[in-house]
DRENDO-1510 file (C-alpha; in Angstrom, 1 decimal, always signed):
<recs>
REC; n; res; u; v; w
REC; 1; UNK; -66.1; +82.2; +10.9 .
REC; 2; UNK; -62.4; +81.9; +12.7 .
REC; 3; UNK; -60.0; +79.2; +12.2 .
REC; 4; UNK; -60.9; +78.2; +15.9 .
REC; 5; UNK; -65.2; +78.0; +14.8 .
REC; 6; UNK; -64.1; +75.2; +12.0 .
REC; 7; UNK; -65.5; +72.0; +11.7 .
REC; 8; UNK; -63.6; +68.7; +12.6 .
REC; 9; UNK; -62.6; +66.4; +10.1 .
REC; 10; UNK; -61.3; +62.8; +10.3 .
REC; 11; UNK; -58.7; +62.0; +7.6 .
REC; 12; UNK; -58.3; +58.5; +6.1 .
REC; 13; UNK; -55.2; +57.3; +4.3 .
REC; 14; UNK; -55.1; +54.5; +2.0 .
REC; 15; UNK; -50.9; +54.1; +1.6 .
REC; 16; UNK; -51.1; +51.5; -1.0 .
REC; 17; UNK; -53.4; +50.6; -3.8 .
REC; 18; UNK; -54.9; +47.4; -2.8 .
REC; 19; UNK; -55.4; +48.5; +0.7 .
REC; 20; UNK; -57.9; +49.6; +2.9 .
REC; 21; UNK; -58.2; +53.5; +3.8 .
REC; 22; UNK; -57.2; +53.8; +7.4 .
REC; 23; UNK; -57.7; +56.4; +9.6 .
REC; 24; UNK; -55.0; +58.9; +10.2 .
REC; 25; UNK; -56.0; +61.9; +12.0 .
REC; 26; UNK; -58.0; +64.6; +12.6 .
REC; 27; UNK; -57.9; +68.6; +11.5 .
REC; 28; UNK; -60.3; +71.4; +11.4 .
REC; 29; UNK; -61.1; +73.3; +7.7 .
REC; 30; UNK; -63.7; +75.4; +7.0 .
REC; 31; UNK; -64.9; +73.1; +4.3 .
REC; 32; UNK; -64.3; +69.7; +1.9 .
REC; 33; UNK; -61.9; +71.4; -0.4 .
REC; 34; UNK; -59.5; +72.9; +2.0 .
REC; 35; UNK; -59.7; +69.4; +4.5 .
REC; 36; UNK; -58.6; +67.3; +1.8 .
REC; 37; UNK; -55.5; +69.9; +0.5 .
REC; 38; UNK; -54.7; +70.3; +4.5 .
REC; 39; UNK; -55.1; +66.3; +4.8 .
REC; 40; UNK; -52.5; +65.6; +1.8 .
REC; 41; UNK; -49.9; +68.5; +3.2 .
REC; 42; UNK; -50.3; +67.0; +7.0 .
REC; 43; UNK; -50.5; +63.0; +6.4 .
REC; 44; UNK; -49.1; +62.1; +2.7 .
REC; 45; UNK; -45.8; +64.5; +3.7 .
REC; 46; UNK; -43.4; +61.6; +2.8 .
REC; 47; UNK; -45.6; +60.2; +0.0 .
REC; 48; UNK; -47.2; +57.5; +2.1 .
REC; 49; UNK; -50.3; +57.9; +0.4 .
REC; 50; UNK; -52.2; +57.2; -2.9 .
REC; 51; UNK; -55.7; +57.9; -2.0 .
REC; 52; UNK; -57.2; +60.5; +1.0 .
REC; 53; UNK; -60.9; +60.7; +2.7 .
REC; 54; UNK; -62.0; +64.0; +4.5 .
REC; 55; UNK; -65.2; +63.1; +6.4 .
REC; 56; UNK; -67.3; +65.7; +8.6 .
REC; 57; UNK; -66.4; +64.2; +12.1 .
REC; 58; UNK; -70.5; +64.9; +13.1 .
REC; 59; UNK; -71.2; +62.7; +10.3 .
REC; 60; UNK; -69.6; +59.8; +11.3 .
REC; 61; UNK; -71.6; +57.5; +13.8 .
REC; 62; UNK; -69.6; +54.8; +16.4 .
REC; 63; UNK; -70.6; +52.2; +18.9 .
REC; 64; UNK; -69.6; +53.0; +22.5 .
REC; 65; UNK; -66.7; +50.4; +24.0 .
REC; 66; UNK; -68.5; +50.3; +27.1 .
REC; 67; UNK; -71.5; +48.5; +25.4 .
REC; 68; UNK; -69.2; +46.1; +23.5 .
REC; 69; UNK; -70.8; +42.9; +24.8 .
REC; 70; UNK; -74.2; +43.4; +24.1 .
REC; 71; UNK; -73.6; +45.0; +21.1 .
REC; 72; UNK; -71.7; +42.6; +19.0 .
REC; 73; UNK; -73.2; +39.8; +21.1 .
REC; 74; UNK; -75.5; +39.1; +18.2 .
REC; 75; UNK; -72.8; +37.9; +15.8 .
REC; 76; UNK; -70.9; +35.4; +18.9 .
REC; 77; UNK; -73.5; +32.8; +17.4 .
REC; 78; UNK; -72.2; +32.7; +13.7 .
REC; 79; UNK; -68.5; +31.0; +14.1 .
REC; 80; UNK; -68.8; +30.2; +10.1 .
REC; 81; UNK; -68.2; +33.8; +9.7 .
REC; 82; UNK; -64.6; +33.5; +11.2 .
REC; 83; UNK; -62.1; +32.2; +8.6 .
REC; 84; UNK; -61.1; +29.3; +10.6 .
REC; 85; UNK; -63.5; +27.3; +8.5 .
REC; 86; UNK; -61.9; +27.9; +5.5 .
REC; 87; UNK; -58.6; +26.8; +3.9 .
REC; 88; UNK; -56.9; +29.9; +2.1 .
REC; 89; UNK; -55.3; +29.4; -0.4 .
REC; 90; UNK; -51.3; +30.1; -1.0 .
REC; 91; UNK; -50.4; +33.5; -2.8 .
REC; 92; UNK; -53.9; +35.5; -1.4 .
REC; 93; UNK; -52.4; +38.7; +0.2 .
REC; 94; UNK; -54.4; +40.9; +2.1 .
REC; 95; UNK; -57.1; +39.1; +3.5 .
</recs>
């Protein structure tokens, strides 16, 4: 297998503990082990990272933005969902 025949592999960051992992980029590696060393020398360069993901970009699954509507139309009928409804109180980060 050549560099070029490698799997894809989407790379989350989580930059602070307490955070959520976001997604950073993409790279090829022939497997898990070398994806997550390539992901920390690529994306955590500066030491904006504490934690990294390496996930097989055929595993991950996504909803199309052209089917938006009827997609998350199902969840337009349950406004007590949205925090609006909800006093929060002073001090709460990251919510």
């Amino acid at each position: 297998m050549t560099h070029t025949d490698w799997p894809l592999w989407e790379v989350f960051v989580r930059s602070r503990r307490g955070l959520s992992h976001t997604h950073a980029g993409s790279l090829h590696a022939p497997d898990a082990e070398l994806a997550l060393r390539n992901a920390r020398d690529l994306y955590t360069r500066r030491g904006e990272g504490v934690s990294l993901w390496v996930v097989p970009s055929s595993a991950i699954t996504a909803s199309s933005p052209d089917e938006k509507d009827p997609f998350f139309e199902p969840s337009a009928d349950k406004p007590y969902r949205h925090p609006t409804f909800y006093d929060i109180p002073e001090g709460v980060q990251h919510l």
